[in-house]
C-alpha positions as CSV (number, residue, x, y, z in Angstrom):
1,X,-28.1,-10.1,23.2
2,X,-24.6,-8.1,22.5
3,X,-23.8,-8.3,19.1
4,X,-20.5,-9.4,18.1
5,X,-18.4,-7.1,16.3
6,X,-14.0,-7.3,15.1
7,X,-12.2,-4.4,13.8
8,X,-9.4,-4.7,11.5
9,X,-6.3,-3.2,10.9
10,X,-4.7,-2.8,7.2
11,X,-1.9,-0.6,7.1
12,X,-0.5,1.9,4.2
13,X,1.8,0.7,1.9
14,X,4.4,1.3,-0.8
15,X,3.7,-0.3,-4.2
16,X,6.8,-1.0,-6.6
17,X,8.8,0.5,-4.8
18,X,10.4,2.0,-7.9
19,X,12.5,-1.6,-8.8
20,X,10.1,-3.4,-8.7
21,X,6.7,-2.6,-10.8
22,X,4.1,-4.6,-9.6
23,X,5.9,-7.4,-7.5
24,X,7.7,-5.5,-4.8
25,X,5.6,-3.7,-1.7
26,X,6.4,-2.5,1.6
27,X,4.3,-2.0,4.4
28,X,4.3,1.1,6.8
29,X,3.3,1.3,10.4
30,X,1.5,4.4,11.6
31,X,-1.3,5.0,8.8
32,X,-4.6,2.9,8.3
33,X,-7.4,1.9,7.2
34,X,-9.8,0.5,10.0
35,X,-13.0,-2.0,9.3
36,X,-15.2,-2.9,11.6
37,X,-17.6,-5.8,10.9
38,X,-20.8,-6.9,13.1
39,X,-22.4,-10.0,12.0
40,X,-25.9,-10.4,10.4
41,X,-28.6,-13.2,11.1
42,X,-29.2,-12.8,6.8
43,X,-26.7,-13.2,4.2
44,X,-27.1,-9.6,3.1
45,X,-23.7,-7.3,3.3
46,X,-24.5,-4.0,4.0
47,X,-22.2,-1.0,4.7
48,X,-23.6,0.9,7.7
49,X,-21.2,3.4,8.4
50,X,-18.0,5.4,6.2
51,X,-15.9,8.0,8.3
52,X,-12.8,9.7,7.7
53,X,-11.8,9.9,4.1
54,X,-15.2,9.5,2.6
55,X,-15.5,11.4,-0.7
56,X,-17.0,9.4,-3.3
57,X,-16.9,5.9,-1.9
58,X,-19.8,3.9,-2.7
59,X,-21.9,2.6,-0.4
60,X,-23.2,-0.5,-2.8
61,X,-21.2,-3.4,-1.5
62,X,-20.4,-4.8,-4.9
63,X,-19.0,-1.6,-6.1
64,X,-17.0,-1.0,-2.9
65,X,-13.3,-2.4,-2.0
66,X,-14.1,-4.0,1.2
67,X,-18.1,-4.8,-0.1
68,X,-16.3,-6.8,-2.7
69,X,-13.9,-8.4,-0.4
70,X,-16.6,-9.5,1.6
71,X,-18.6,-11.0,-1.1
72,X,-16.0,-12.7,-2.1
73,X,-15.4,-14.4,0.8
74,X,-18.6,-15.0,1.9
75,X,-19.4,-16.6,-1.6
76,X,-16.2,-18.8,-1.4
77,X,-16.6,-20.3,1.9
78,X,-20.1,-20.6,1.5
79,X,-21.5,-18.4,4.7
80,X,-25.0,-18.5,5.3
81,X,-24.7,-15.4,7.8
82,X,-24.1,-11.4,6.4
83,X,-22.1,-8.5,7.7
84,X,-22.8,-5.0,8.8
85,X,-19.3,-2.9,7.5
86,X,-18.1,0.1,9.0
87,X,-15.4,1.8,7.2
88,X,-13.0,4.3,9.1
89,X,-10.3,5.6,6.1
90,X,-7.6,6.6,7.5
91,X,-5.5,6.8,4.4
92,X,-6.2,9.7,1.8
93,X,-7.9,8.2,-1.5
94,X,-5.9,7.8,-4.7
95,X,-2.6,8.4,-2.9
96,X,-0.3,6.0,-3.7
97,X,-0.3,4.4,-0.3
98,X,-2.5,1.5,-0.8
99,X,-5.9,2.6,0.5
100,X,-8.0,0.7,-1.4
101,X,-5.7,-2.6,-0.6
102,X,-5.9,-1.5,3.1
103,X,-9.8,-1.2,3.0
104,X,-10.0,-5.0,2.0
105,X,-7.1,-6.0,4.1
106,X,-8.9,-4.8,6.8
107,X,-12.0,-6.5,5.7
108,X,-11.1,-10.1,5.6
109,X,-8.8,-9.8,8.3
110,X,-11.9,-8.7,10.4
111,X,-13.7,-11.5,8.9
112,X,-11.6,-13.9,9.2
113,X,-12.5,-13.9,13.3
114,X,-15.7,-15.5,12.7
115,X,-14.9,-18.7,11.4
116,X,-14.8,-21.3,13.5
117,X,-11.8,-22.8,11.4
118,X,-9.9,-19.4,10.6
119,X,-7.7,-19.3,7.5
120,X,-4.0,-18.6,7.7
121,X,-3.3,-15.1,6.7
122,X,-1.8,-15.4,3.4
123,X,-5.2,-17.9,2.3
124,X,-7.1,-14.3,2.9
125,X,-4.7,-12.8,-0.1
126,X,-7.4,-13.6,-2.6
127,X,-10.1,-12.0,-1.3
128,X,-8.5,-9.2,-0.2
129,X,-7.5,-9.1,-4.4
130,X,-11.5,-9.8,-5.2
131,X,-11.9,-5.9,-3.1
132,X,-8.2,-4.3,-4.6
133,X,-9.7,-5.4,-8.6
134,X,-13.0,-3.2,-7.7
135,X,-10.7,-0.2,-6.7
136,X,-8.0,-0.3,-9.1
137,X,-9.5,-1.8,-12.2
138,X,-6.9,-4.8,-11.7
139,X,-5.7,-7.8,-9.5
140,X,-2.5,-7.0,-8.2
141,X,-0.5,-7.9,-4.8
142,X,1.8,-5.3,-4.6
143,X,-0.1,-3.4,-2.0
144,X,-2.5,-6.3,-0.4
145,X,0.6,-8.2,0.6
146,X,2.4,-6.1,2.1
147,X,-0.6,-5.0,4.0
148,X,-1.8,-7.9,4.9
149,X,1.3,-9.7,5.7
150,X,3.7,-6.8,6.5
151,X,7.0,-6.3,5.5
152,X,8.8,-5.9,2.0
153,X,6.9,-8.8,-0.5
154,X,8.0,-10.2,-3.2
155,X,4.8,-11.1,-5.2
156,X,5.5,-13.7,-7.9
157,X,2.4,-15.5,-9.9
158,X,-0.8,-17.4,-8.3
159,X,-0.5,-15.5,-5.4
160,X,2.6,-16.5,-4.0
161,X,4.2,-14.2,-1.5
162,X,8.0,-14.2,-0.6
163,X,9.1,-12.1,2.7
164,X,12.3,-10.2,2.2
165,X,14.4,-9.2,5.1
166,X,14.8,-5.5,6.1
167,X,17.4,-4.1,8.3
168,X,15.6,-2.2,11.5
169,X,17.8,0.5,10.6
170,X,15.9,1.6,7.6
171,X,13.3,4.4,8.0
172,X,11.1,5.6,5.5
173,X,9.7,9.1,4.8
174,X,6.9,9.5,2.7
175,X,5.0,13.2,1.4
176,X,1.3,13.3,-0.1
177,X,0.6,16.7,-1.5
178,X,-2.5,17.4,-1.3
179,X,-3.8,16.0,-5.1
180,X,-5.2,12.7,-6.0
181,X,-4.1,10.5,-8.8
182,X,-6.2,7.3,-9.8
183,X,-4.7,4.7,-10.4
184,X,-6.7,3.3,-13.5
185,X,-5.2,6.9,-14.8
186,X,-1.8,6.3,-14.2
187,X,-2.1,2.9,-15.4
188,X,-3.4,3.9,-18.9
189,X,-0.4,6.3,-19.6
190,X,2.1,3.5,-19.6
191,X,3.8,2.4,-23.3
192,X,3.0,-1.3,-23.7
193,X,6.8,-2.0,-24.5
194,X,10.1,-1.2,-23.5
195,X,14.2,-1.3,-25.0
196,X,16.2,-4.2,-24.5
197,X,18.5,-2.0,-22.6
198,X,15.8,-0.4,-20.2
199,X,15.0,-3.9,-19.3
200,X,18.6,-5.4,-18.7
201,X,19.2,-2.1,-17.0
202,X,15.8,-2.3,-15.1
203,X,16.8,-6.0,-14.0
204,X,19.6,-5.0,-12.4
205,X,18.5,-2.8,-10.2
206,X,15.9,-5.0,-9.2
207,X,18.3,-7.9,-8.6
208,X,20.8,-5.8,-6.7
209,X,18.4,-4.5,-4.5
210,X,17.1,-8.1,-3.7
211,X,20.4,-8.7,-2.9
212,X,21.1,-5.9,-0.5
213,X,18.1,-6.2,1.6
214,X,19.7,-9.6,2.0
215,X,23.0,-8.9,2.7
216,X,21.7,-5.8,4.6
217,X,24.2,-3.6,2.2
218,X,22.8,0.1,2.3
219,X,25.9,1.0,-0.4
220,X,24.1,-1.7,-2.8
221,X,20.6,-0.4,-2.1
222,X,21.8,3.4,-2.9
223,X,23.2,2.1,-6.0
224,X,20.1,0.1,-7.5
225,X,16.7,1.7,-6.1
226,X,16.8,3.7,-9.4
227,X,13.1,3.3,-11.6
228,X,13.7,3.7,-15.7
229,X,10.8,2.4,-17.0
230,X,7.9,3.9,-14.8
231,X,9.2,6.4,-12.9
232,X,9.7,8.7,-16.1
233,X,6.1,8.1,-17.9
234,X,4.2,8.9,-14.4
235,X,6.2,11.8,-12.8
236,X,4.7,14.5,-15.4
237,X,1.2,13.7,-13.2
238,X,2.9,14.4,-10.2
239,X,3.8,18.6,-10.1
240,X,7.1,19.1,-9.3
241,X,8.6,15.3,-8.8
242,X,11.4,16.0,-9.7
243,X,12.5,18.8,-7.9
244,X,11.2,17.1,-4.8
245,X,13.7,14.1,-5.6
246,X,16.7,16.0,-6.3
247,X,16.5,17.7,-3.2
248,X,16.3,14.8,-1.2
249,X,18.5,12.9,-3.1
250,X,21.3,15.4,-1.6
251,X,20.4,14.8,1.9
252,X,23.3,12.5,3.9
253,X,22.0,8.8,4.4
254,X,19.2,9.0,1.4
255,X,19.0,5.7,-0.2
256,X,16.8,6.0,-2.4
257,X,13.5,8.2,-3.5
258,X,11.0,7.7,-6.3
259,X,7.0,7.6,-6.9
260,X,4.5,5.4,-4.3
261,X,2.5,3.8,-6.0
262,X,0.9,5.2,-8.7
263,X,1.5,8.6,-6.8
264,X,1.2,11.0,-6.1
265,X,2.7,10.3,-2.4
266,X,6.6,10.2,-3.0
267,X,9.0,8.1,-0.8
268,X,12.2,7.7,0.2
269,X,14.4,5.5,2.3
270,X,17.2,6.4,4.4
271,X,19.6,4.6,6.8
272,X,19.1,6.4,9.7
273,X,16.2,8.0,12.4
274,X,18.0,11.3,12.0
275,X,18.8,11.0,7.9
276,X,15.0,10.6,7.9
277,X,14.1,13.5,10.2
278,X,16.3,15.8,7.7
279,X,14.6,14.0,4.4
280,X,11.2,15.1,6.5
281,X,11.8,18.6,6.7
282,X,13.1,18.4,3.2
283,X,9.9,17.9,1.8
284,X,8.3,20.1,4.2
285,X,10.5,22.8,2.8
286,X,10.5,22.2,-1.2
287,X,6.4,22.7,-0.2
288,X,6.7,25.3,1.4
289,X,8.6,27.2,-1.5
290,X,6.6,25.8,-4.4
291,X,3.3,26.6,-2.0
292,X,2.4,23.4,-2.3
293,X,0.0,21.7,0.6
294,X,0.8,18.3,1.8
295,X,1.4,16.1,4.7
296,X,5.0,14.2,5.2
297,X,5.5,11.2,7.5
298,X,8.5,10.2,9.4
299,X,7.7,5.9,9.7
300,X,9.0,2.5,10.2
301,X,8.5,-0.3,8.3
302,X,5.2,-2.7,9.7
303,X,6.3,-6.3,10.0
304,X,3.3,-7.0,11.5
305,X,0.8,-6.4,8.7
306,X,-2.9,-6.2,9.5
307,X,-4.6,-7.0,12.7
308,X,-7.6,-7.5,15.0
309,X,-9.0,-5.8,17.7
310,X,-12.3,-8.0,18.5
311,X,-15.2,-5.7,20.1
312,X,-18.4,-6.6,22.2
């Protein structure tokens, strides 16, 4: 008999996206994390297989991103069958570009194939959460949304997701160098308070951006994709931010660059295919002098969000 197998899809993606700390994400097209899953006749989970990025990814489904997702779903639906997980990383660990999120994206997308009654893609954001929590020490859709439901998110409380429109003009470069930073680390740097005046100026930004991806105003998302709350405490892990930033800042049709994630990939967005080719060779070049290794992308943005490819 031919066991049945489904490969998912999760893409990369932007968390914060400087304005918005924790409740704005964008997903890119181009880099993934793929999960296939094969179907047990036992409730056990099992993962059978890790390739790609695989350093110090556990192997114990409870302690793994897309072992937890799993459980989690199998748990709240009640399945009296198990899964077989193979894990293909294609995104580099503690990046900034949503790995773990991807991982479980992929997982309960994959999943999702074998119910009879499938769930609608944003009733999969929880347990794609129960897999992000085990990675990242904490529950947060910034990454999983975006990944699983493409786009830029909005993510506001009990898991409600609002889709903001993007103009198909905007491109996005983004440059790992070649260091990790967990995110539980750059979590635990970050003051518990702010000023009154870093959050009225913070708001702004975040509104006026809202507003510009709306309007589809490029002059208004220039102006307001500035971070001054996190973007100052978590550039001293990344070497060299700054320098990176103001030299892409100069580059004609930047709109914007700041910190991934919680780095330390950097990003910025541009208005243009050939403002993000220069941005691309920009990075390339402030590595090259500081001798820094790293790899830059040149990418759209994913509407799509994760996917299937089912297997026999």
């Amino acid at each position: 008999m031919t066991q049945f197998s489904v490969t998912g899809f999760g893409p990369a993606s932007i968390g914060n996206l400087a304005v918005g700390f924790d409740i704005l994400g964008l997903s890119l097209s181009g880099i993934y994390d793929e999960v296939t899953l094969t179907k047990r006749t036992d409730r056990e989970i099992k993962i059978s297989n890790i390739k790609g990025v695989t350093q110090n990814l556990p192997k114990e489904a409870h302690k793994n991103t897309c072992g937890a997702a799993l459980l989690a779903f199998q748990d709240k639906l009640n399945l009296n069958y198990g899964f077989d997980i193979a894990i293909n990383k294609g995104i580099p660990l503690a990046s900034g570009m949503g790995g773990s999120a991807a991982s479980a994206v992929a997982t309960v997308i994959a999943a999702n194939h074998f119910l009879s009654q499938p769930l609608e893609k944003n009733e999969l954001l929880e347990f794609a959460l129960a897999g992000e929590q085990v990675a990242s020490g904490s529950a947060h859709l910034d990454n999983v949304a975006p990944s699983l439901l493409g786009g830029l998110c909005l993510c506001l409380k009990n898991n409600k997701v609002i889709k903001i429109p993007t103009s198909s003009e905007l491109n996005v470069v983004i440059f790992h160098p070649h260091i990790q930073v967990e995110t539980k680390v750059a979590r635990s740097i970050l003051k518990d308070s702010i000023s009154l005046n870093q959050y009225i100026e913070q708001s702004q930004y975040l509104a006026g951006f809202i507003s510009a991806c709306y309007e589809g105003d490029f002059n208004l998302i220039a102006k307001s994709l500035k971070d001054v709350v996190i973007e100052p405490q978590r550039s001293k892990l990344i070497p060299h931010f700054y320098q990176y930033q103001q030299e892409v800042l100069k580059v004609d049709g930047v709109l914007g660059c700041s910190i991934s994630g919680a780095g330390p990939t950097m990003f910025a967005l541009t208005n243009s295919d050939k403002s993000s080719l220069a941005v691309k060779q920009t990075f390339e070049q402030v590595a090259k002098l500081l001798n820094q290794s790293g790899k830059c992308w040149k990418l759209k943005i994913n509407d799509q969000g994760a996917y299937t490819n089912e297997v026999h």
